[in-house]
C-alpha positions in Angstrom: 74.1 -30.6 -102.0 75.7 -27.0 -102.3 72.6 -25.9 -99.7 73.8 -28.9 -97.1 77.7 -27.6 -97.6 76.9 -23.7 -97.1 74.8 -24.8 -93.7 78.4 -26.5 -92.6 80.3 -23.5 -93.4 78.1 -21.5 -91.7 78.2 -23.1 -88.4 81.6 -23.9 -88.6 82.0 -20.1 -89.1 79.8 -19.4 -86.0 81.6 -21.6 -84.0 85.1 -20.1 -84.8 83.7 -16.9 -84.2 82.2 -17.2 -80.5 85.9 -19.3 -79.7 87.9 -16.4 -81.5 85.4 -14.4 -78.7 85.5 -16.4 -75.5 89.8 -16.2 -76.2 89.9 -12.6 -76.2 87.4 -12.6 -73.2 89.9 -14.4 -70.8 92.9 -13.3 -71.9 91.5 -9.8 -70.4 92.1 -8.2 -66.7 89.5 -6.1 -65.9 90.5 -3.5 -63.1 90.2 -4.5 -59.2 87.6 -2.8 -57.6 88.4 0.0 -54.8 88.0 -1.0 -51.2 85.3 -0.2 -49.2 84.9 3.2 -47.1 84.2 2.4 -43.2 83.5 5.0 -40.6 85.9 4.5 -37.7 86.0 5.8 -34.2 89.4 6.5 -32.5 89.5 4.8 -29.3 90.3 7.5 -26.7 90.4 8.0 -22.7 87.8 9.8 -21.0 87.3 10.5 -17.7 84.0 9.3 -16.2 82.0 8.4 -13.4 80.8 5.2 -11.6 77.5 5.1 -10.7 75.0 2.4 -9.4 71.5 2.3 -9.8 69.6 0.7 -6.7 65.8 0.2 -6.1 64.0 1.5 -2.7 61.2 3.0 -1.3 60.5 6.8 -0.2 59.5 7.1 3.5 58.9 10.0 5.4 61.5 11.8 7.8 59.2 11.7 11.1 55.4 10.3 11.6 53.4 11.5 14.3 50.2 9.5 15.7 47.6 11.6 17.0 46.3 9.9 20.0 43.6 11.1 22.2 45.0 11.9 26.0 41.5 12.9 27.8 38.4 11.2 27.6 34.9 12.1 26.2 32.8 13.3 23.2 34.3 14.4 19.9 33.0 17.8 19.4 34.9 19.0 16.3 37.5 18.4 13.7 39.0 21.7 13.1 41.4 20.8 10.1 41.2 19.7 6.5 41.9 15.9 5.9 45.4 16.3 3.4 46.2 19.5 4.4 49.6 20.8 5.9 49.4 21.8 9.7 51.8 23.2 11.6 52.7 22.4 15.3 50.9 23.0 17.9 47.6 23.5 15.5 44.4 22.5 17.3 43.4 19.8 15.1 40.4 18.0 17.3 37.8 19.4 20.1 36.4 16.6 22.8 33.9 17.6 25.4 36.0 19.4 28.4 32.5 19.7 30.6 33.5 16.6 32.8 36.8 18.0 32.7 35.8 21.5 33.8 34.0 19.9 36.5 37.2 17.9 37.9 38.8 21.3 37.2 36.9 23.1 39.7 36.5 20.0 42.1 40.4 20.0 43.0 40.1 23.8 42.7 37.8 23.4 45.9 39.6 20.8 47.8 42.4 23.0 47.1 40.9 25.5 49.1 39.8 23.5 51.9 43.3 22.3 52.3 44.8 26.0 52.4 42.3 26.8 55.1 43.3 23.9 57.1 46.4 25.2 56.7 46.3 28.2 57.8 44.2 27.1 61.0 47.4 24.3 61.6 49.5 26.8 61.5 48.1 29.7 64.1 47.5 27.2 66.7 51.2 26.2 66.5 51.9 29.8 66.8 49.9 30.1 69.9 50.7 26.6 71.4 54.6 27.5 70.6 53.9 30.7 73.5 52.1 29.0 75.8 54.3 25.8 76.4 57.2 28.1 78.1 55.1 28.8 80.7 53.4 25.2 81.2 50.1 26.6 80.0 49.5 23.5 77.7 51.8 20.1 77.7 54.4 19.6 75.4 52.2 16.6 74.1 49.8 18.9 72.5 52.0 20.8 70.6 54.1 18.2 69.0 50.5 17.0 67.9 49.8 20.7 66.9 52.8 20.9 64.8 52.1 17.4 63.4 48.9 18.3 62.0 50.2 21.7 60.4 53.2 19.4 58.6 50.5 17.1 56.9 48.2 20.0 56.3 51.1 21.6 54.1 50.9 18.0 52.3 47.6 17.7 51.5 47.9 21.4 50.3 50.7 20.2 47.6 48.4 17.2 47.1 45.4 19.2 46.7 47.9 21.5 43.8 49.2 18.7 42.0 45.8 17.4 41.2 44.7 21.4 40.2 47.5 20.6 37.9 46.9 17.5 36.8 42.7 19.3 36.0 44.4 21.8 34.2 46.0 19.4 32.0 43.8 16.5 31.5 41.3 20.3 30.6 43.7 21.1 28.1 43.8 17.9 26.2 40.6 18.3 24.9 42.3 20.3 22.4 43.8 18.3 20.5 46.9 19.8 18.9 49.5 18.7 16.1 52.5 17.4 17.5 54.8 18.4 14.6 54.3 20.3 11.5 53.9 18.0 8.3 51.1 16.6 6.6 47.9 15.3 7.9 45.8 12.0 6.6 42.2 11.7 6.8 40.8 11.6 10.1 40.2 8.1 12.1 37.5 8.7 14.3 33.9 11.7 13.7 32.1 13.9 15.6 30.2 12.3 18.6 32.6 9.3 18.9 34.1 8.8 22.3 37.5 8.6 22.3 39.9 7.2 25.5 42.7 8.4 27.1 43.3 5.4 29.1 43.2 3.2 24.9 45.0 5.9 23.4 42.5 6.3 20.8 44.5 7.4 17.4 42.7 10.1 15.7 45.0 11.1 12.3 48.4 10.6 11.3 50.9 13.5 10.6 53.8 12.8 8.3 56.6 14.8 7.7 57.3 15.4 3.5 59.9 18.1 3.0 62.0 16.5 3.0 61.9 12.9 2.8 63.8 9.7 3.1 64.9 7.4 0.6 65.7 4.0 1.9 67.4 0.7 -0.7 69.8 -1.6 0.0 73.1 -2.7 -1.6 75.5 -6.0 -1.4 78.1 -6.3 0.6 80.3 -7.8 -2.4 79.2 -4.8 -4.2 80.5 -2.2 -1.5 83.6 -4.8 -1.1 84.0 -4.6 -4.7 84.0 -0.6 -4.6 86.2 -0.4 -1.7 88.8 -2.1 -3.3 88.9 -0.1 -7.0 89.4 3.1 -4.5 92.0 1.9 -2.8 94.1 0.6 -5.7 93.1 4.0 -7.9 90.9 2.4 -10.4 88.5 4.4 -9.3 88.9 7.9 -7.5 86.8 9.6 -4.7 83.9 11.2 -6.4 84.6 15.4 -5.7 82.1 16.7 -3.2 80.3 18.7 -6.5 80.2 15.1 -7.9 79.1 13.0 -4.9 75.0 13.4 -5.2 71.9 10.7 -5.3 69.9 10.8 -8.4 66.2 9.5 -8.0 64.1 8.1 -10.9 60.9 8.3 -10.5 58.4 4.8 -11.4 57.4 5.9 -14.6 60.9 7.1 -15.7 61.1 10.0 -15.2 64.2 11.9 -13.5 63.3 13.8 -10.2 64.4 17.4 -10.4 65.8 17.5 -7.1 69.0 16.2 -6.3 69.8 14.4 -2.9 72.5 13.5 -0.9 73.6 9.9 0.9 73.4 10.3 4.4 74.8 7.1 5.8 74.8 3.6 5.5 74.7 1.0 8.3 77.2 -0.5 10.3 75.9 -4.0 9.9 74.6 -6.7 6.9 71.8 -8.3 6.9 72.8 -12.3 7.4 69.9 -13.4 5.7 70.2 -11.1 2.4 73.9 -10.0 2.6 72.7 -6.8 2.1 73.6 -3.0 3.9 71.1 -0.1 4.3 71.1 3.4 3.0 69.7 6.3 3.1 69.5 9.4 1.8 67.5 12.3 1.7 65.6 14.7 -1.0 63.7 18.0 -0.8 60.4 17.6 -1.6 58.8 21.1 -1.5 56.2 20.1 -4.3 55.1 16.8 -2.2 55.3 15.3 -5.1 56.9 12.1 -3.4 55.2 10.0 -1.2 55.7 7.7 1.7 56.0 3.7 0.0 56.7 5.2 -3.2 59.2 2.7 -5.4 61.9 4.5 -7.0 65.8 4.0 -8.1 68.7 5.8 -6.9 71.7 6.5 -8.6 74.7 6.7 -6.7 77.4 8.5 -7.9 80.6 6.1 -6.5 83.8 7.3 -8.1 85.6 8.8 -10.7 87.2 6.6 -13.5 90.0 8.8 -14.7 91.6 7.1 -18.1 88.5 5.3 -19.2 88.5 3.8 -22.6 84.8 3.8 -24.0 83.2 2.5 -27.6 79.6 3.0 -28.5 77.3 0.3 -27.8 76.3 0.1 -31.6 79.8 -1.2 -32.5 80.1 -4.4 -30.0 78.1 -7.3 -30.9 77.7 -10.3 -28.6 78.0 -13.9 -29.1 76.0 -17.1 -27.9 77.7 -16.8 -24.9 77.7 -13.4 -24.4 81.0 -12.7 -25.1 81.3 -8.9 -26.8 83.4 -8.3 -29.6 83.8 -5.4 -32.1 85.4 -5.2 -35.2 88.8 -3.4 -35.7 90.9 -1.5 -38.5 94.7 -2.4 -38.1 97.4 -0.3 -39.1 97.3 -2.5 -42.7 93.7 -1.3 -43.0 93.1 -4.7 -42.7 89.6 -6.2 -40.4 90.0 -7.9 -37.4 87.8 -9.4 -34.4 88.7 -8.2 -31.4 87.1 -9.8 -28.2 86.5 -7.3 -25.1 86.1 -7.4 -21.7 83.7 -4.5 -20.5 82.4 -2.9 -17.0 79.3 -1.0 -17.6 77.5 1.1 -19.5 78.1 5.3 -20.0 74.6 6.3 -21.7 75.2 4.8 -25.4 79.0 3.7 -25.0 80.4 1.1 -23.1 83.6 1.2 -20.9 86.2 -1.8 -22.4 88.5 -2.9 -19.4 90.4 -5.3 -21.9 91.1 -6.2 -25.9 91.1 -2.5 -26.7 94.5 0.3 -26.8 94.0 3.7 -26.9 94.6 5.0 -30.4 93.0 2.0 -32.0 89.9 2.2 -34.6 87.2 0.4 -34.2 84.6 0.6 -37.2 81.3 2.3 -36.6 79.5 2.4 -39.8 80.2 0.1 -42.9 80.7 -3.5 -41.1 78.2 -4.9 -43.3 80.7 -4.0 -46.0 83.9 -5.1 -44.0 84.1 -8.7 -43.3 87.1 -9.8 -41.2 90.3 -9.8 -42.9 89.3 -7.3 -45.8 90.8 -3.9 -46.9 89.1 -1.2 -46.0 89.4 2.6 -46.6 88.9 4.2 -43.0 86.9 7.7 -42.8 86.1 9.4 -39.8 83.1 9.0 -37.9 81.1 12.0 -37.2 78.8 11.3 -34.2 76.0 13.5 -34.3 75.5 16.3 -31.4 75.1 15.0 -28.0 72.4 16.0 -26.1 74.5 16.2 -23.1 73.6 14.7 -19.8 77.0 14.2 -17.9 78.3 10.5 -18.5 78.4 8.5 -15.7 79.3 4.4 -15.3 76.7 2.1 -14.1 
């Protein structure tokens, strides 16, 4: 029986003890915890350009067709297929024995002509003496001087077609029409080739430098027209105004170009206008049909206010936000309206001030509406290409 009572007492003591416990356990305050650090970014302007990137294809500044302009054998090709040639370089040989032999065929009826000539011409001098005196009739020396007019003809005739020998000679050395360079050759030794078909015997493009040819909408150039006029954007500076190419597998071409013009008209079927501009390409490293992109620099966006890309997220629908410190240290959403991209930032049009902070580093920690303790952000180095808005 006293066993059974000490068991109650025990318990009973327990239970006092752990509500004697839990009592002292809530009437406690234990201290609030600090808020969290977040790296912030001051939202600053910055002066930037606009650029667009457009796709197009590199073709050469001039092509020249070799065509054949006499008629014969192929003897020779005197060049190396892919080589540069300069104009006026004999590139082909064609048989100029037939050609010789017309040559010297007009040489002769040259000749016969000349003597004619000069036999037309002494009768009218002794016909012209002896008409005074009625030695001959008038009659035969109007016919005299008759014959020595179409014997001076056939004498010009009988030149022009020495000339035209001389030439049709000299086109059986076939020579480069401009300086560029050549393409394999079309036609081999012992193939005839026609002046009267124009047989084509090589190409010869011009590389240094070359063209680059893409198109761009009319909205877009609408569009651009208008932020210039009403000073959202400013005229690019002439040190400013160049034509980057990229190159298919990304890489940046080392020469810069320059926009030459673009045309006067747009396509009604596409809505979209031609340009062109033009690089140096003394490596020929770029070739006619090559793809590539062009970026144009536009304008000039003076007071630009930019946030890095890693700070906006983006909804369902697209819409970007990013996640603000107030002036109560406070979170907030803020939704933006952006235009472009400058290399890892993003220009903001709309929901940002200058001056504001936007949290870099730390959101994970900084749900909307909590307290946060703002620290700088420290961006590491930039590797420095010059920002530019696409």
């Amino acid at each position: 029986m006293n066993s059974i009572v000490s068991k109650r007492s025990l318990c009973v003591f327990i239970l006092s003890l752990a509500a004697l416990l839990s009592a002292c356990k809530q009437g406690a305050t234990p201290p609030a915890p600090p808020p969290p650090e977040v790296s912030v970014l001051t939202v600053t302007p910055e002066r930037v350009q606009r650029t667009t990137e457009l796709p197009g294809r590199i073709n050469s500044v001039r092509d020249a067709q070799v065509r054949a302009r006499a008629t014969g054998i192929l003897l020779k090709r005197l060049f190396e297929e892919g080589s540069n040639v300069k104009e006026g370089q004999v590139l082909f040989r064609i048989d100029p024995a037939p050609l010789e032999a017309s040559l010297n065929s007009a040489k002769a009826s040259l000749a016969r002509a000349q003597a004619m000539l000069n036999e037309s011409k002494a009768n009218v001098g002794r016909y012209k003496e002896l008409v005074p005196i009625n030695a001959i009739s008038k009659q035969v020396y109007d016919q005299a001087v008759a014959t020595f007019g179409q014997n001076e003809a056939e004498v010009l005739a009988a030149k022009a077609a020495v000339q035209t020998a001389e030439l049709n000679l000299g086109y059986t050395q076939v020579t480069a029409p401009i300086s560029g360079r050549i393409g394999k050759a079309l036609v081999t030794e012992g193939a005839l080739v026609s002046a009267t078909e124009a047989t084509q015997l090589a190409v010869i493009r011009q590389l240094d430098p070359v063209y680059f040819d893409f198109t761009q909408s009319s909205t877009e150039v609408l569009r651009l027209k208008r932020a210039l006029e009403n000073g959202t954007l400013e005229s690019a500076a002439p040190g400013e105004a160049r034509v980057t190419l990229i190159l298919e597998d990304g890489t940046v071409y080392r020469h810069a170009g320059k926009l030459l013009f673009s045309d006067i008209s747009v396509d009604p079927t596409t809505g979209m206008i031609t340009l062109r501009a033009d690089f140096p390409n003394p490596e020929n490293l770029l070739m006619p049909g090559m793809f590539a992109r062009a970026q144009i620099v536009e304008g000039v966006k003076a007071n630009a206010l930019t946030v890095p890309q890693r700070t906006i997220t983006r909804g369902p629908t697209g819409a970007a936000t990013v996640l603000v410190v107030n002036v109560e240290n406070k979170v907030e959403v803020r939704t933006l309206e952006t235009d472009g991209e400058v290399g890892n930032k993003v220009v903001v049009t709309r929901g940002l001030k200058a001056g504001e902070r936007i949290v870099v580093e730390g959101s994970q920690k900084a749900p909307p509406g909590s307290l946060v303790k703002p620290v700088p952000f420290n961006p590491p180095a930039e590797t420095g290409a010059q920002q530019s808005l696409k």
